[in-house]
N, C-alpha and C positions, 0 to 999 in steps of 0.2 A: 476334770479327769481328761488326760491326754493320753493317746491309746496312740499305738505305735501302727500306720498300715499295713497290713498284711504283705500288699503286691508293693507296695513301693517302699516301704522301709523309711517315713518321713510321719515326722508327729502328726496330729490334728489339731490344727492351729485353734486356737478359741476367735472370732470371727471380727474383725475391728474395721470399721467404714475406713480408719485412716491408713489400717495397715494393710494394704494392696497385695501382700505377702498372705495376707489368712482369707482371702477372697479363692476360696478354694472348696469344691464337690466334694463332698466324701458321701458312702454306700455300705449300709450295714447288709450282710448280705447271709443267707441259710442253706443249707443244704439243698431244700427244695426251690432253691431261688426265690424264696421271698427275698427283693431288695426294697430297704426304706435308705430315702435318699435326704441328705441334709445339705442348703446351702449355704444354711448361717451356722456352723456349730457353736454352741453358748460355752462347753465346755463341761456338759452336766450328762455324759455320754446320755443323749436322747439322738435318734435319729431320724425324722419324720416323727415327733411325736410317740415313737417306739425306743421305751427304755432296755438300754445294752442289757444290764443286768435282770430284768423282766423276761427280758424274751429269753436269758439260758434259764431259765427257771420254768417257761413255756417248753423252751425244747425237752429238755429232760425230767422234768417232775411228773411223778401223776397226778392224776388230775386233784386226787383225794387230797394229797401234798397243798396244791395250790390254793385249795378251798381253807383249807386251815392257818396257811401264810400267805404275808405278805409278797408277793411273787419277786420284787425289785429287793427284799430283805433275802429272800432264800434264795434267787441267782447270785449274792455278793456273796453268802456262804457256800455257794458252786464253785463259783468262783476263788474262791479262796483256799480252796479245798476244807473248811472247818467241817463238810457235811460230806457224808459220803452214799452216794445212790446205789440201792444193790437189787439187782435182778433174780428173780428166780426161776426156774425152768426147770420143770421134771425133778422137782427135791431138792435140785442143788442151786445154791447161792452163788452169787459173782458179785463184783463190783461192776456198774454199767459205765460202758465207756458215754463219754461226756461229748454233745453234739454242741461244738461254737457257734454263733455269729462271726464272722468274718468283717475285718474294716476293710472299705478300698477304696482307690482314687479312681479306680476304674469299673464300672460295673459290670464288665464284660467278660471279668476275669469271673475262673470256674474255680468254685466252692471249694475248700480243702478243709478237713478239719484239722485246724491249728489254732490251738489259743491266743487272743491277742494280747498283747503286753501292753501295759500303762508306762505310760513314761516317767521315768524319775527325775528327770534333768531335761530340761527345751531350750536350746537356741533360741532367740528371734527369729520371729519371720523371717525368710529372703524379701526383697525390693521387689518388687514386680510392676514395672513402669508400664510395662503391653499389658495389662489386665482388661478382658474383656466383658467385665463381671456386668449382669444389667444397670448397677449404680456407678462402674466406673464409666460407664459407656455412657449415663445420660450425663455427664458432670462435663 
């Protein structure tokens, strides 16, 4: 799964010792600032061990929701929109608007809620000769 970043607009490379190009930080990030930081991505959107699609299903299900599914099953169907979450308040129904995770190269950047897009098509790597990554550094 390659997810497009938010702040930079550049895939998430899947993580390769020889390609010096995907020696690259990425930061899942929430509205309340929880950021889970990844410096190997495998390509299985986890990041720090926190699945992308787990945590919208954290963000927006109740809790009852969560107990009964799979949470990584029911944020793909969030995702996807095949499921739709609806609120109630005082009688009346809504549809609840949908809180993302945010991808980013930079962790510094402030939370917006915008979906992030999967990529359909990836370039290569760029070459990245000055990589300063801890294993290009001990090599």
């Amino acid at each position: 799964m390659i997810f497009i970043t938010n702040d930079t607009q550049k895939p998430t490379y899947i993580w390769s010792k020889l390609e010096t190009g995907t020696h690259r930080i990425y930061h899942m990030k929430t509205e309340d600032n929880q950021v889970y930081t990844e410096t190997r991505y495998k390509g299985d959107a986890t990041f720090n061990n926190k699945n992308f699609y787990a945590l919208v299903a954290e963000l927006n299900a109740t809790k009852a929701m969560l107990s009964k599914n799979d949470p990584q099953e029911l944020g793909q169907k969030i995702y996807n929109g095949t499921i739709k979450l609806i609120s109630r308040k005082g009688g009346e129904s809504k549809y609840k608007e949908i809180k993302w995770p945010i991808i980013l190269e930079d962790d510094e950047r402030k939370w917006t809620n915008v979906k992030p897009v999967i990529a359909t098509t990836v370039l290569p790597p760029p070459l990245n000769n000055d990589c300063e990554c801890d294993i290009c550094i001990e090599e």
